[in-house]
VOTOR-966999 format. One record per atom (N, C-alpha, C): residue number from 0; x, y, z; residue in three letters; chain; atom name. Coordinates in pm, whole numbers, padded with zeros to 5 digits. Layout:
BEGIN
R pos   east  north     up code unit site
R NUM      X      Y      Z  ALA    A   CA
...
This chain:
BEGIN
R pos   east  north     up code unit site
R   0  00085 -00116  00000  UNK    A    N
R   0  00000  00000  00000  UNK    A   CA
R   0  00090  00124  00000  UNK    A    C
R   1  00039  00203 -00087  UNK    A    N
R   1  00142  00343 -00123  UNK    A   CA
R   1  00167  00434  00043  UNK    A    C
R   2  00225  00512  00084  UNK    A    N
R   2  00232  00586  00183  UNK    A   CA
R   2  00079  00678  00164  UNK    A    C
R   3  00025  00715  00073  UNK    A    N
R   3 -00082  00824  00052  UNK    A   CA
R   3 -00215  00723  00080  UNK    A    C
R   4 -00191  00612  00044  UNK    A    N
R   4 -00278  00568  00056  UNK    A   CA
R   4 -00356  00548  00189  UNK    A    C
R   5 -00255  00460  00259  UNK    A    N
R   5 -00243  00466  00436  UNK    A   CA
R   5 -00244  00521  00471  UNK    A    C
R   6 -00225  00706  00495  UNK    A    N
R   6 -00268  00835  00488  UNK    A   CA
R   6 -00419  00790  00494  UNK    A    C
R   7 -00456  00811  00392  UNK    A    N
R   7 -00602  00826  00358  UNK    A   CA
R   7 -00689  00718  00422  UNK    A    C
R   8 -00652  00592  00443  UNK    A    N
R   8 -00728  00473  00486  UNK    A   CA
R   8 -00757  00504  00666  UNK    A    C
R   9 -00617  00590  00725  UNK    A    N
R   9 -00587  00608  00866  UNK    A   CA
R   9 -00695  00724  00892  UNK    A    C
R  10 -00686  00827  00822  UNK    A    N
R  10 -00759  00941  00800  UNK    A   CA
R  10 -00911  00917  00830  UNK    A    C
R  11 -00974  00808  00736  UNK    A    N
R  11 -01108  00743  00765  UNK    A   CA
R  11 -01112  00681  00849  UNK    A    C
R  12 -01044  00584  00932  UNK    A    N
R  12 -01080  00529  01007  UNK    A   CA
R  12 -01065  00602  01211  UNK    A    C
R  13 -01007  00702  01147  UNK    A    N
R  13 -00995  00840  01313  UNK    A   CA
R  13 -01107  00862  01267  UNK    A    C
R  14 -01217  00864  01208  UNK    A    N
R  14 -01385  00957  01186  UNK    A   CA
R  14 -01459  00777  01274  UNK    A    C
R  15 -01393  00679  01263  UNK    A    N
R  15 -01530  00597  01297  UNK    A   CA
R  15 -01456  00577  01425  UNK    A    C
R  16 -01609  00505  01487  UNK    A    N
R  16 -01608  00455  01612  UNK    A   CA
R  16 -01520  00337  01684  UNK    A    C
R  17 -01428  00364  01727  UNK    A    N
R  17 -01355  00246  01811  UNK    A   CA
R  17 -01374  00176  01886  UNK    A    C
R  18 -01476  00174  01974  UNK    A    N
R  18 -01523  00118  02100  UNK    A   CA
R  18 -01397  00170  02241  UNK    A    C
R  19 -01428  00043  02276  UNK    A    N
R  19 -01309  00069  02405  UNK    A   CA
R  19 -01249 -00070  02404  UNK    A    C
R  20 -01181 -00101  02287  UNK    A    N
R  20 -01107 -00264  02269  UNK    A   CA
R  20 -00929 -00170  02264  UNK    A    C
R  21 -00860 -00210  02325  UNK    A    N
R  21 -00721 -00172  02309  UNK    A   CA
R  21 -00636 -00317  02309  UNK    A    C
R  22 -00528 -00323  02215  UNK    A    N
R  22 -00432 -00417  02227  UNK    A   CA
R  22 -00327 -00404  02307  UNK    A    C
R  23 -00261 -00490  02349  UNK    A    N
R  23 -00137 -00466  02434  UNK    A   CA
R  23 -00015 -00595  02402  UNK    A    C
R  24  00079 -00488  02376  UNK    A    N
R  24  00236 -00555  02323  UNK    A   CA
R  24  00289 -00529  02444  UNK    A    C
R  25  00315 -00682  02545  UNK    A    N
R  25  00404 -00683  02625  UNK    A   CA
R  25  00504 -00718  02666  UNK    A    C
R  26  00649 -00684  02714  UNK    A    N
R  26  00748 -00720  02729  UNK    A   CA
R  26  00788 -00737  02917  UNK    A    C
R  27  00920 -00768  02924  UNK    A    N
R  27  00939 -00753  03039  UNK    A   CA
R  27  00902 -00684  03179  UNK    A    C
R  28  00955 -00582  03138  UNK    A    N
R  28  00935 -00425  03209  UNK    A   CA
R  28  00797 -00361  03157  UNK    A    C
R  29  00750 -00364  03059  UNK    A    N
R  29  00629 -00266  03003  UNK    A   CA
R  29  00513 -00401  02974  UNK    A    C
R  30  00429 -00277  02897  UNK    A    N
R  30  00353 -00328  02824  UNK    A   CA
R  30  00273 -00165  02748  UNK    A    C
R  31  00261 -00173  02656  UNK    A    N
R  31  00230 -00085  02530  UNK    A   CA
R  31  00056 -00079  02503  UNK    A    C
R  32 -00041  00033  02460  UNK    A    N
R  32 -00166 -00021  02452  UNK    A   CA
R  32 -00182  00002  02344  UNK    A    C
R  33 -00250  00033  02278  UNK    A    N
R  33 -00276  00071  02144  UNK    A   CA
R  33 -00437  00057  02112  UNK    A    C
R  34 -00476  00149  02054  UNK    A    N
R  34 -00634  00138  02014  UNK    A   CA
R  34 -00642  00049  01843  UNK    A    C
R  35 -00768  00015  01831  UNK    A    N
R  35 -00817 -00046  01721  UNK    A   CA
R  35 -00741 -00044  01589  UNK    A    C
R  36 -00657  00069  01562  UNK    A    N
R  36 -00609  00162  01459  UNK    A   CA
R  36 -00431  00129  01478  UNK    A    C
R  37 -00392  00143  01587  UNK    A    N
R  37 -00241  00100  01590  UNK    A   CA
R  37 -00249  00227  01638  UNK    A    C
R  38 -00272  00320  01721  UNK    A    N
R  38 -00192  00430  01776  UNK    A   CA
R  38 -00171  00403  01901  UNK    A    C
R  39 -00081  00465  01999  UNK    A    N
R  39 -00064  00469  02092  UNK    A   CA
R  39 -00125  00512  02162  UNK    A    C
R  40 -00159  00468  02330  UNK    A    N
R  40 -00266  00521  02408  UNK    A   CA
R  40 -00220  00547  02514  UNK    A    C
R  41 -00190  00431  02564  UNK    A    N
R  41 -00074  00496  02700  UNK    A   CA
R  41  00038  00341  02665  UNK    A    C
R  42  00141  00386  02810  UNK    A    N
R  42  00278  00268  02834  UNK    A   CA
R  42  00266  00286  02982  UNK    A    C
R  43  00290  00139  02986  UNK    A    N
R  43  00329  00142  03155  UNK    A   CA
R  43  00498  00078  03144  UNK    A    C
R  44  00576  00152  03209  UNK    A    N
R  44  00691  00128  03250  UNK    A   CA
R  44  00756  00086  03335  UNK    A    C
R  45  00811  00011  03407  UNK    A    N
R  45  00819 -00066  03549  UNK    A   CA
R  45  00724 -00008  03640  UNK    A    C
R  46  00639 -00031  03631  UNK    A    N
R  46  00496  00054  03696  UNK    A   CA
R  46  00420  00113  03714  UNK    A    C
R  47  00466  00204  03613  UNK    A    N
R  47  00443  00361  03626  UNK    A   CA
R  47  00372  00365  03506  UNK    A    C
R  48  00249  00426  03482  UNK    A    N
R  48  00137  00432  03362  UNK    A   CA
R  48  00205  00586  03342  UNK    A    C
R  49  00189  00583  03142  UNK    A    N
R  49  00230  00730  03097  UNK    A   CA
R  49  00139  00736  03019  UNK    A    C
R  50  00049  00814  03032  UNK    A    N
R  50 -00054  00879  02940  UNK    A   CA
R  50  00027  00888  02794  UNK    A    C
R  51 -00097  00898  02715  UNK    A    N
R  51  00023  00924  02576  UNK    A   CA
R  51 -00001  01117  02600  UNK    A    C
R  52 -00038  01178  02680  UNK    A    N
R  52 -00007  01309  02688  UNK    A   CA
R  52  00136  01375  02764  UNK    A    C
R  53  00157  01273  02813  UNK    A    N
R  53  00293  01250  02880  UNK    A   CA
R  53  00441  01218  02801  UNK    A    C
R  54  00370  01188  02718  UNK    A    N
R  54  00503  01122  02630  UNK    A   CA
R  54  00550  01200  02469  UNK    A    C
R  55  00695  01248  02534  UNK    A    N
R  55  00715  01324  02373  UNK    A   CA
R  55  00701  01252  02264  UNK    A    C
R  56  00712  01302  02129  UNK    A    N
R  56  00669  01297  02047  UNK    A   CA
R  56  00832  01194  01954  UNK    A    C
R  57  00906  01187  02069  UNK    A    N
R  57  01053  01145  02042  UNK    A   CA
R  57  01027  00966  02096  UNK    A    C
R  58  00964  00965  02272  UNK    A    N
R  58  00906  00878  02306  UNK    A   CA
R  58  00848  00771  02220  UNK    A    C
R  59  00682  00834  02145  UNK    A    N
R  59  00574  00792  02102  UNK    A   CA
R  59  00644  00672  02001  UNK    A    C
């Protein structure tokens, strides 16, 4: 799939409804959440929950 395309497919799918289903990629120390879409939502880090408002954009 072209980069513009995935653009555009990501684009439509931020307008619909997600529910409240999140995935989670976990490792040792963390675990990662992610909504329906693949974005980031929050991280917990040896304990410690980080909002994704918390987290630079270097982080994310």
């Amino acid at each position: 799939m072209s980069e513009k395309m995935w653009d555009v497919t990501i684009k439509h799918a931020k307008t619909c409804v997600m529910g409240n289903k999140y995935y989670v990629f976990q490792g040792t120390n963390y675990r990662v959440f992610l909504n329906p879409i693949c974005q980031l939502v929050k991280a917990e880090i040896n304990g410690t929950t980080y909002p994704i408002q918390t987290l630079s954009s270097i982080n994310r």
